[in-house]
C-alpha positions in Angstrom: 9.4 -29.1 38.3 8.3 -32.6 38.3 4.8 -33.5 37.7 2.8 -36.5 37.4 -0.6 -37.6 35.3 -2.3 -40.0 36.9 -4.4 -42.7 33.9 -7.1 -43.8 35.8 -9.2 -46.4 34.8 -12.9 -45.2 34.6 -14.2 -48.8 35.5 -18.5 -48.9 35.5 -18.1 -51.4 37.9 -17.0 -49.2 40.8 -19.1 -46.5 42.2 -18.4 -42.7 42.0 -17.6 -42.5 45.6 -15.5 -45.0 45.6 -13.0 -44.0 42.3 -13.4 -40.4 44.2 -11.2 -42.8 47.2 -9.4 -44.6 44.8 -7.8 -41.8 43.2 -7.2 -39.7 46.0 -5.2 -42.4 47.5 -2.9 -41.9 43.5 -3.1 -38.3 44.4 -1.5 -39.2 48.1 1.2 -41.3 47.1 2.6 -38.5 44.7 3.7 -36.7 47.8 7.3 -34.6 46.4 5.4 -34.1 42.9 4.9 -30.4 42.2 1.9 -31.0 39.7 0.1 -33.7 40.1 -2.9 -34.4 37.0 -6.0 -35.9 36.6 -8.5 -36.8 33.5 -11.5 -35.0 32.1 -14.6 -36.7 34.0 -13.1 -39.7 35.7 -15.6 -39.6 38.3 -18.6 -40.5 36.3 -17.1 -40.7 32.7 -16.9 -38.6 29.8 -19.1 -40.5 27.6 -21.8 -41.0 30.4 -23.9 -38.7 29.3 -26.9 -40.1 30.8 -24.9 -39.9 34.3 -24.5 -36.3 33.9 -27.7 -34.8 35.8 -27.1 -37.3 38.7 -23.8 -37.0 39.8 -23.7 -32.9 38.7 -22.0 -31.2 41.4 -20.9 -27.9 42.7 -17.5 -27.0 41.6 -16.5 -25.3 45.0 -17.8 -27.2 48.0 -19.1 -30.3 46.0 -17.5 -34.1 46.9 -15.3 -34.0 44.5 -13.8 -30.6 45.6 -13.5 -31.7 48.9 -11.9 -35.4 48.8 -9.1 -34.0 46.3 -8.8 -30.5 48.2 -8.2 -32.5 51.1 -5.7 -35.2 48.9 -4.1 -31.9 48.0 -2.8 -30.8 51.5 -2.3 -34.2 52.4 0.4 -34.5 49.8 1.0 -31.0 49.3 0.8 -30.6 45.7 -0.6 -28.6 43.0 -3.5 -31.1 42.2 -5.3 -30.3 38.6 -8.0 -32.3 39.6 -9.4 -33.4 36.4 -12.8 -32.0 35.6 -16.9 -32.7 36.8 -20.0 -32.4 35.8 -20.6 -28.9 37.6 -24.1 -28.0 38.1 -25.1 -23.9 38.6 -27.0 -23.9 41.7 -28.0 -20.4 41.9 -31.4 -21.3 40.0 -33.3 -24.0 39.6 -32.4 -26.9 37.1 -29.7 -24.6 36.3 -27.0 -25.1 33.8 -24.3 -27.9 33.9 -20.8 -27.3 33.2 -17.6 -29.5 32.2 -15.3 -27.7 34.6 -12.0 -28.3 35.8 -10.6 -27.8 39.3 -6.9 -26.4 40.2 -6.6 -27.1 44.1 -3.2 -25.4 45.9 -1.1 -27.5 48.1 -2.9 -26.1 51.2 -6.2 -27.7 49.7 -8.0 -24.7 48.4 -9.7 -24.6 45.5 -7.3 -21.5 43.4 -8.8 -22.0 39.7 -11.7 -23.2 37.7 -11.9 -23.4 33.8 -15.5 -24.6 32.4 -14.2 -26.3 29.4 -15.4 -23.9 25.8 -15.9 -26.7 23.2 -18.3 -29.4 24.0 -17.8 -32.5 22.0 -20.8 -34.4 20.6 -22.3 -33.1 17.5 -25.6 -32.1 18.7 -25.5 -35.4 21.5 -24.3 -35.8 24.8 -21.8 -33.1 26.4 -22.4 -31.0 23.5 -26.6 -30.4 24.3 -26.3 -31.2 27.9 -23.8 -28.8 28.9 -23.3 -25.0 28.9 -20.0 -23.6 27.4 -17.7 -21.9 29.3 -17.0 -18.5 28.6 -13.5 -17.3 29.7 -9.7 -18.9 29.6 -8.0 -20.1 32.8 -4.6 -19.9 34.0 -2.5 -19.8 37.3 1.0 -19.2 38.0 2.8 -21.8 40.3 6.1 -21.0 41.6 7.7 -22.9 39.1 5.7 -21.5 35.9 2.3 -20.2 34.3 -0.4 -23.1 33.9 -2.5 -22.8 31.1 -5.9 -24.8 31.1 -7.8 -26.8 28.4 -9.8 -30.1 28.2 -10.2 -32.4 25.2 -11.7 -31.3 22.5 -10.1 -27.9 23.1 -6.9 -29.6 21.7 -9.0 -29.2 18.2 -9.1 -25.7 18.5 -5.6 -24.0 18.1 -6.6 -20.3 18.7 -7.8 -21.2 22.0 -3.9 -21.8 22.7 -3.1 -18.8 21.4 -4.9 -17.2 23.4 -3.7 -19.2 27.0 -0.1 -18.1 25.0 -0.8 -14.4 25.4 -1.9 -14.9 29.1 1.5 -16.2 29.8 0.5 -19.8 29.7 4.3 -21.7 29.9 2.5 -24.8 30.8 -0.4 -26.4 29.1 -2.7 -29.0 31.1 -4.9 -31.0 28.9 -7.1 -33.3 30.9 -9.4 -35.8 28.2 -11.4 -38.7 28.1 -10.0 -39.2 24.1 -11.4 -42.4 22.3 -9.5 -45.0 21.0 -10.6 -44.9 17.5 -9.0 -41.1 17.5 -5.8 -41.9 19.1 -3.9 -41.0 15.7 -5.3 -37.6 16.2 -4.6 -36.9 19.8 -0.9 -38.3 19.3 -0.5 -35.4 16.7 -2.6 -32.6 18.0 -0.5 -33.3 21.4 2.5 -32.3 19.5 1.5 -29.6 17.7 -0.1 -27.7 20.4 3.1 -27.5 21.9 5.1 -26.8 19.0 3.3 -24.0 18.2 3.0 -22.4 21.2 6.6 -23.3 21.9 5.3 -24.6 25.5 4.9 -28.3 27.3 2.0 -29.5 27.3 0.6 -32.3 29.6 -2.1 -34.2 28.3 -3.8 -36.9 30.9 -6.6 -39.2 29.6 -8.6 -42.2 31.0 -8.1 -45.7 30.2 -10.8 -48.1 29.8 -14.1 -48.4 28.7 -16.9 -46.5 29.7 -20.7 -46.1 29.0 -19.4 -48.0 25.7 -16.6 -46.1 24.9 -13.2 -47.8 24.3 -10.6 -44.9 25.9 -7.1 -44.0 24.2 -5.0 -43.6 27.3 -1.9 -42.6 26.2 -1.5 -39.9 27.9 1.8 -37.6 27.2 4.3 -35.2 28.3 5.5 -33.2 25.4 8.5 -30.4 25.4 8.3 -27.2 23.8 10.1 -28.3 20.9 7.4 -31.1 20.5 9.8 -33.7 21.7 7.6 -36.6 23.5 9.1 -36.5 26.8 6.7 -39.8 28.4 3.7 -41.4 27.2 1.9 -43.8 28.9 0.2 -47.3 27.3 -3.8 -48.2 27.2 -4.2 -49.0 30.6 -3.9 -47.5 34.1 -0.6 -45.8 34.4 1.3 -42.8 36.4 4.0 -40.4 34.3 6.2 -38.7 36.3 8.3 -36.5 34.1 10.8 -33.9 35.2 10.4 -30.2 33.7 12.5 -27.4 33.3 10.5 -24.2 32.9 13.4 -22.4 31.8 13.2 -24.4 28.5 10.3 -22.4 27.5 11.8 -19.3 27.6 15.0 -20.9 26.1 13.4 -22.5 23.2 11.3 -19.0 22.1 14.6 -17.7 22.2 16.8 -20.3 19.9 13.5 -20.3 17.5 11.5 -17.2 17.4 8.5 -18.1 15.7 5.8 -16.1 18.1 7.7 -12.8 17.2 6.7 -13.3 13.7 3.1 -13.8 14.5 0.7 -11.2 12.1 -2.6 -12.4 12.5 -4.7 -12.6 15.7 -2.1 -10.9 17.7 -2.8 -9.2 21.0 -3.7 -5.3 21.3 -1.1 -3.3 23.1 
């Protein structure tokens, strides 16, 4: 299975129509890529909270979901788009969502996730958006995709849960600052460690709406070996996968069978 994460740079300078081009030109170019990854907010930027309202979008029909839909098919991937500032349109001045979009190789939009734990301590994401309310994942021919975004890496039993969904594989998009890199480097690692699954973290690069961005994104195995990880700056990883090693590596080391607490009911 090989996948690729695609670093964009979140640059202010260039418009959110025209990074929506850029990067499904990226998207294009990984034609032969199974997975193909992008951040948490690149089109308008994670830390832009006062971009939010303006550039809210519908998840399903919105621009966003139809330039990468459309860069999708073209390359005829699975495209985890990243995620947008979704905005409910069934009422008015409805709620907005951080919500990530799983497109199929034929272009259609197969799974959403609206991302459960806002980041901001009472600012920003954390007042202007709704959280979600349900886990995500989706098999692919190759393996079960389980879905998270930033700040979820803080939160382990949300893992645990995507673990007793199936999850094999565990997509992280983030727009992670700098000043925390430390922190993502090991909360990368143990994520998959403990769930005993890869995980595949893309973040931005750059600075946006003030925010210096940690880049660095990584591939990580299920024994927590660091399979790729990118520098600060714009960057592709493409890293091959074997989902068999997931099912081998529970096997050689089974922790999971020795879980007690917070374990499924039958």
């Amino acid at each position: 299975m090989r996948a690729t994460l695609v670093q964009i740079d979140v640059d202010t300078e260039e418009t959110v129509a025209d990074r929506r081009e850029r990067a499904a030109r990226l998207v294009r170019a990984q034609a032969g890529a199974d997975l193909v990854v992008l951040p948490e907010l690149w089109p308008v930027g994670a830390f832009a909270a006062d971009a939010f309202a303006a550039e809210a979008e519908q998840a399903a029909g919105g621009p966003t979901a139809a330039v990468m839909g459309a860069a999708a098919r073209d390359a005829g991937v699975w495209l985890h788009a990243g995620s947008v500032v979704e905005r409910d349109f069934s009422q008015e001045g409805g709620p907005l969502y951080n919500t990530s979009l799983l497109f199929a190789p034929d272009g259609t939009l197969h799974t959403t996730y609206r991302k459960i734990h806002r980041f901001g301590f009472d600012r920003g994401e954390a007042v202007l958006m709704t959280a979600g309310d349900r886990i995500a994942t989706a098999r692919l021919p190759q393996a079960v995709l389980g879905l998270a975004t930033c700040y979820d890496l803080r939160f382990p039993e949300l893992f645990r849960l995507l673990l007793d969904a199936g999850a094999q594989v565990l997509v992280v998009p983030a727009g992670w600052p700098a000043r925390r890199l430390a922190h993502w480097r090991v909360l990368v690692r143990a994520r998959a460690i403990e769930s005993q699954a890869y995980v595949l973290a893309c973040g931005t690069a750059g600075t946006h709406a003030g925010v210096e961005q940690a880049g660095h994104s990584m591939v990580v195995d299920p024994w927590g070996e660091v399979l790729a990880e990118a520098g600060p700056g714009e960057q592709l990883l493409t890293v091959e996968l074997d989902p068999a090693r997931v099912a081998a590596t529970r096997a050689e080391f089974p922790v999971l069978r020795d879980r007690v607490l917070g374990m499924p009911t039958p």
